[in-house]
C-alpha positions in Angstrom: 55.4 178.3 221.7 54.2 177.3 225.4 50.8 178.4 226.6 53.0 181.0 229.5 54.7 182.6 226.6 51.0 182.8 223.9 49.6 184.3 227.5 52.4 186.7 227.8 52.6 188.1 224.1 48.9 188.4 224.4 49.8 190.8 227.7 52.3 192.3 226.2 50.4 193.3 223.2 47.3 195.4 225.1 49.5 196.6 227.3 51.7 198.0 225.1 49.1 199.6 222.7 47.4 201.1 226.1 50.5 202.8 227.4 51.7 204.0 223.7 48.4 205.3 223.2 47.8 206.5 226.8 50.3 207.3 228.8 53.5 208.2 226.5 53.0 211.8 225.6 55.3 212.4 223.0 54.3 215.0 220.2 55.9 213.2 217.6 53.3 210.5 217.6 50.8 212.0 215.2 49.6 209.0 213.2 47.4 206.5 213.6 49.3 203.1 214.8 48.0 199.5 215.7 50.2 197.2 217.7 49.7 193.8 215.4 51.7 191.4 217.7 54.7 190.5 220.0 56.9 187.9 220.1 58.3 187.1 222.7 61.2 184.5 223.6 60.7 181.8 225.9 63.6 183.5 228.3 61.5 186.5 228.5 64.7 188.9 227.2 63.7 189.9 224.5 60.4 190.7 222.1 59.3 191.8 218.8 56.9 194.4 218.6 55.1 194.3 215.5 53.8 198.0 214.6 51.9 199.1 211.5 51.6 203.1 211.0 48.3 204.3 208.7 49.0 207.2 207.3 49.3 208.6 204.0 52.6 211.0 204.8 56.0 208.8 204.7 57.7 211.5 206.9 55.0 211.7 209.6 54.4 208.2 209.9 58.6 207.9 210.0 58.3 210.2 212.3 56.2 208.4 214.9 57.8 205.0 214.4 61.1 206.5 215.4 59.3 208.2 218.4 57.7 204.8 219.4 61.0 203.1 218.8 62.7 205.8 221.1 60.3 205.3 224.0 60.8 201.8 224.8 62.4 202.6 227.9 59.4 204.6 229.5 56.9 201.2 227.4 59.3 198.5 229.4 59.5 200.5 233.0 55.6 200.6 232.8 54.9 197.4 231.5 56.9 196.7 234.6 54.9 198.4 236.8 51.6 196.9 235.5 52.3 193.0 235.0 54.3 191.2 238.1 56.8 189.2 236.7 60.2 188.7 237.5 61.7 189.6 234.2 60.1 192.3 231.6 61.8 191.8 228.2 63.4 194.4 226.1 61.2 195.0 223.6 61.9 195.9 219.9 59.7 197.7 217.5 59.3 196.3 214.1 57.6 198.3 211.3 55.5 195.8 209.7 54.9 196.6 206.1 52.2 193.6 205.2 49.6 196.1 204.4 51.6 198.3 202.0 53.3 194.8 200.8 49.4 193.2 200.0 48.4 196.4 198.6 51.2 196.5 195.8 49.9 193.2 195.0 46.5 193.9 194.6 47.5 197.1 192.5 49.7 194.3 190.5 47.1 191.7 190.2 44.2 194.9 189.2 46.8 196.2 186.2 47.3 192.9 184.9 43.2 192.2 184.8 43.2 195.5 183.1 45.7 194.8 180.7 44.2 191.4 179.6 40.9 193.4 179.1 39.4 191.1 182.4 38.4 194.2 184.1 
């Protein structure tokens, strides 16, 4: 990845957390979200938006990833309006899961201590 491109994701990313947080008011966001990254491609069509949703409800924290997911349009025409560049890629939001992923694993690796009498 060129320096332009690190730059840009780097934009990208507090931008995007500033305007989901700030400026989209949709009542379906409810949970607690953190915007972990972007990816963007060297073309500057299209980016990965990596999302991760704390909460404890499966249905609420569906819930606002869909609603994040659905307002990309009003995310893009604003990131528009606050960056000048030429082209403002379509971005995608990804659910990233590492969290609940390195959790199971420490629930894994704690049951198997237990088990062995280690704990």
């Amino acid at each position: 990845m060129n320096t332009r491109t690190s730059k840009l994701n780097s934009e990208f990313k507090r931008l995007i957390a500033e305007i989901l947080t700030k400026k989209i008011k949709d009542p379906r966001i409810t949970e607690m979200f953190t915007v972990l990254d972007v990816d963007c491609d060297r073309e500057l069509t299209a980016a990965k938006v990596y999302v991760s949703i704390y909460s404890t409800d499966a249905k609420k924290a569906a819930a606002t990833f869909e609603a994040i997911k659905e307002n990309e349009p009003a995310v893009r025409r604003e990131v528009s309006r606050a960056m000048y560049i030429r082209k403002v890629p379509e971005f995608k939001f990804v659910l990233d899961t590492t969290m609940e992923y390195g959790q199971k694993i420490d629930e894994l690796i704690y049951e198997i201590n237990r088990k062995d009498g280690n704990s």
